[in-house]
N, C-alpha and C positions, 0 to 999 in steps of 0.2 A: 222550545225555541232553540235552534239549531245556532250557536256563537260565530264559527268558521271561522280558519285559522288567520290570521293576522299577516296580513303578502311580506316577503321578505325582506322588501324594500323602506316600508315603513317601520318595520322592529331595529333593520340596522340604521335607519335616518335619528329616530325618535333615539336610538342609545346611544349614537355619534355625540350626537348635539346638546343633551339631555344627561346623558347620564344617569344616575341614581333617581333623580325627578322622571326621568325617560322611562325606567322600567318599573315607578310607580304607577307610570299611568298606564303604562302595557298591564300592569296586572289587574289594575283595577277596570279595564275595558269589559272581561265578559259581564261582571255584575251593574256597570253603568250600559252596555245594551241591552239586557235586562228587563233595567227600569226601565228606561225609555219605550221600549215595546210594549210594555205597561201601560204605560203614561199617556201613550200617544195608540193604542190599540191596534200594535201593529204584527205583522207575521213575516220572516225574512223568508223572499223570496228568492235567493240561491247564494251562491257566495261572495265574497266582497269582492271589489274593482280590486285591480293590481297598479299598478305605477303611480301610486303617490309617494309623500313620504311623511307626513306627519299628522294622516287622519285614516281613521278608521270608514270605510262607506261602503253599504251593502244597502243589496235589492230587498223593497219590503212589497207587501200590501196592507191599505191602511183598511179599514176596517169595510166600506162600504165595497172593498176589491181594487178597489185604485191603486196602480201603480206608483210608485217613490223613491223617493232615495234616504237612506238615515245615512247621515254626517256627525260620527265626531272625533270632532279636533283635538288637539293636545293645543293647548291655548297661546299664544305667543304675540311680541309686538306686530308681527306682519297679519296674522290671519285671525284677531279676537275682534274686529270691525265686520266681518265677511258678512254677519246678520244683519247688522246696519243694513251697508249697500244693499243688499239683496229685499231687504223688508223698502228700500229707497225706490228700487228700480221697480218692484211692483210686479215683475213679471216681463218689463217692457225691452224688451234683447237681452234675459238674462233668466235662467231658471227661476219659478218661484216659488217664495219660502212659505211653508206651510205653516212649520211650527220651529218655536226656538225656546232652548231651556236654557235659563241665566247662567245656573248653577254649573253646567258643565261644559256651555258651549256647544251643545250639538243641536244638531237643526235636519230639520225633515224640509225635504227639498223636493220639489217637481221631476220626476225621470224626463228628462230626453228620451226619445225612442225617434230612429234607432240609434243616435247617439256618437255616432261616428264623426271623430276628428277634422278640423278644417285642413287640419296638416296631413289627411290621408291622400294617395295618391288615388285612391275612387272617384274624387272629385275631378271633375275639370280634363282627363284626361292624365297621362305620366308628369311628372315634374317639367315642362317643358316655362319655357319665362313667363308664357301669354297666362298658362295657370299661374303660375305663382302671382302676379300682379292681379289676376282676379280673387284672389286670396286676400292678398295684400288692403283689396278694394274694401269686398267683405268686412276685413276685421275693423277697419278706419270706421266704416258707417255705423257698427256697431257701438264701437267706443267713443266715436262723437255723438251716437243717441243716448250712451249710458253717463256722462258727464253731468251733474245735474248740483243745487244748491243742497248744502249739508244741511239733514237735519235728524236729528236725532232723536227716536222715539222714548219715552220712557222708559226703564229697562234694559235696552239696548246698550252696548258698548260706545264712546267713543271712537272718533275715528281717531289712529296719530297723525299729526302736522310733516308733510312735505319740507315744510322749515326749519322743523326741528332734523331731519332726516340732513339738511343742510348741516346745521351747527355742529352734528354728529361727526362730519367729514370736515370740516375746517378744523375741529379739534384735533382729529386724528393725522392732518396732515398739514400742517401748521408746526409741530413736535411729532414727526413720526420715529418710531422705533425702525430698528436697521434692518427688521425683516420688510416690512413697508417700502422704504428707501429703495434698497436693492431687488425689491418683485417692481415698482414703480417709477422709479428711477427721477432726480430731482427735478426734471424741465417737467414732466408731468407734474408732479406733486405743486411746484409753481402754479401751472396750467391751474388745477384742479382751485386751488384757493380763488383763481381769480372769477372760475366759472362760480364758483358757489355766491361770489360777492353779485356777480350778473345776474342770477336768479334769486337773490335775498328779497326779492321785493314783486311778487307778482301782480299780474296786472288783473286776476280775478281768483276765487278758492270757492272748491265743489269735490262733490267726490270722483279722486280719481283712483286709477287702478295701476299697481307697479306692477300686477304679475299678467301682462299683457302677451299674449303669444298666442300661435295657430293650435296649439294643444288643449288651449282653454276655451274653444270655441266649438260647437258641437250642434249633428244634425237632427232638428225636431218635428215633428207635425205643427205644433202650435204655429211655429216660427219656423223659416226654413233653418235659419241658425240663434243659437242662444247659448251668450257667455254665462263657463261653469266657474266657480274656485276662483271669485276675484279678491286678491288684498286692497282693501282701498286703504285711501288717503286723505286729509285734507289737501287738495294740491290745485293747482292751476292744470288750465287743458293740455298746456304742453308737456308735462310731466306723463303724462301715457304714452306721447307718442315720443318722449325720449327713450322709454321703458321699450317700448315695443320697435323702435329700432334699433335699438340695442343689438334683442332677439335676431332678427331679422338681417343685420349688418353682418352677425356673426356666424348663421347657419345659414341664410337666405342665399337663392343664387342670385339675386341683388343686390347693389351695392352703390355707394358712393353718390353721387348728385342729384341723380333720379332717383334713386331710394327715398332718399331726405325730402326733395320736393313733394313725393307723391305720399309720403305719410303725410307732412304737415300741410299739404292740401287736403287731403280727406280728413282730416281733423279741423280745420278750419283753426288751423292756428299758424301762430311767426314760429318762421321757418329758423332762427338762429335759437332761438329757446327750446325748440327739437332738441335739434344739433346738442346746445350743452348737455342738456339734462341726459344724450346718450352716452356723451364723452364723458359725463362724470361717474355713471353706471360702470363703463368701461373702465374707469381707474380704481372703481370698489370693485368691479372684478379681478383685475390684475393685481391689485394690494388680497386681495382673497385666494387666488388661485396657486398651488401648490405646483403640480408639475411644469416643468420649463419647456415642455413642448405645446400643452395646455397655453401658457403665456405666450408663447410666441406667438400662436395665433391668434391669440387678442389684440395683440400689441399689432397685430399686420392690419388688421379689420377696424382696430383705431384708425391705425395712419391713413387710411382711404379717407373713413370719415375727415376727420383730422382736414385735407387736403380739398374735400369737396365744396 
């Protein structure tokens, strides 16, 4: 069994973040796919994906010849539920999970074929607006099909709470430190408290998804599209589609009042619990984000929101 090198992307992600634990688990990656090729009777079928940053995933065939994907993760609070969801969804707008090991996280997953991004411009024609809002359509229908009641198989990981994800940001900015402060600046930081108290109390909890975007959406035979690599949540509906205009507010050539109506209309959610949950993303990015040119354009792609 052929190992294949580890993309560059996820060795510099995994040691940024990680550190000493980070190139614990790079080393211990050939002998844990390994096992798992073991385990699960399988044969790598060429070399790993490139552009993640904290999982290892390569083409296998499982035993009867079928097509797959092996996934694994370096474990962490956003992506150790990913089985959950995925064992939740069933298959149903979301690749499905074949197999899943406790012990390390990694999961044998349905190939997409052929696989190709909802963010490619193959689709629809060049980036002109009429594609991007069929885009836009696409990913809503999806994520309001994948929404569903938590439940949690034996086994399986918990999901973590949307709420707690709150408490995390009221603590941090409630007393923030003076890097905090000066990347966010105090009328935000206000803002931010008062949004977190608006959303402390939702009006329903299912699994949702924070890492919502056109990258994590892909072209299948099964399906014409099926969401890859989702972090879920305990959260309320509007919490994807805060996440996902976020994304979208800040890369998208949409923006501003139509943006916002047309996500939280394809979600079948209020349109003001969008709104927060994207303005508070946007204050964890800006309290996050290092370069001052990087921030500027956050802070520009807020105020539209912000204004809408």
């Amino acid at each position: 069994m052929r190992f294949g090198v580890v993309p560059s992307s996820v060795r510099r992600d995994v040691l940024a973040w990680y550190g000493a634990s980070g190139q614990e688990w790079l080393d211990g990656l050939p002998q844990a796919v390994w096992g798992l090729t073991r385990q699960w009777s399988l044969r790598v079928d060429g070399p790993p994906f490139g552009g993640g940053s904290h999982s290892y995933v390569v083409p296998v065939r499982r035993e009867d010849g079928e097509r797959a994907v092996l996934k694994v993760i370096y474990v962490d609070e956003e992506n150790r539920a990913e089985p959950t969801a995925l064992h939740a969804y069933s298959g149903d707008g979301a690749v499905r999970l074949h197999e899943y090991d406790a012990a390390t996280g990694a999961m044998l997953l349905e190939h997409a074929v052929p696989g190709n991004r909802l963010k490619s411009t193959r689709f629809f024609g060049h980036r002109t607006p009429e594609s991007a809002w069929k885009r836009i359509g696409i990913a809503c229908g999806l994520y309001r099909r994948l929404w569903r009641p938590v439940e949690v198989p034996a086994g399986f990981p918990e999901l973590p709470q949307a709420t707690e994800m709150l408490d995390g940001w009221r603590e941090a900015y409630e007393n923030p430190d003076s890097e905090t402060l000066q990347r966010v600046g105090e009328e935000r930081l206000r803002l931010a408290l008062d949004l977190c108290e608006a959303l402390a109390d939702p009006p329903e909890i299912g699994i949702g998804n924070r890492d919502t975007h056109l990258g994590n959406i892909v072209s299948a035979e099964r399906e014409s599209w099926l969401v890859i690599d989702p972090k879920p949540y305990a959260a309320e509906r509007a919490f994807d589609g805060g996440f996902f205009l976020f994304k979208q507010q800040l890369h998208g050539p949409h923006s501003g009042t139509e943006l916002l109506r047309a996500v939280a209309e394809g979600l079948g959610v209020d349109t003001e619990r969008v709104r927060n949950w994207a303005l508070l993303r946007f204050i964890d990015h800006l309290a996050d984000t290092l370069p001052d040119k990087d921030r500027e354009a956050a802070a520009k792609a807020m105020q539209v929101l912000e204004t809408a």
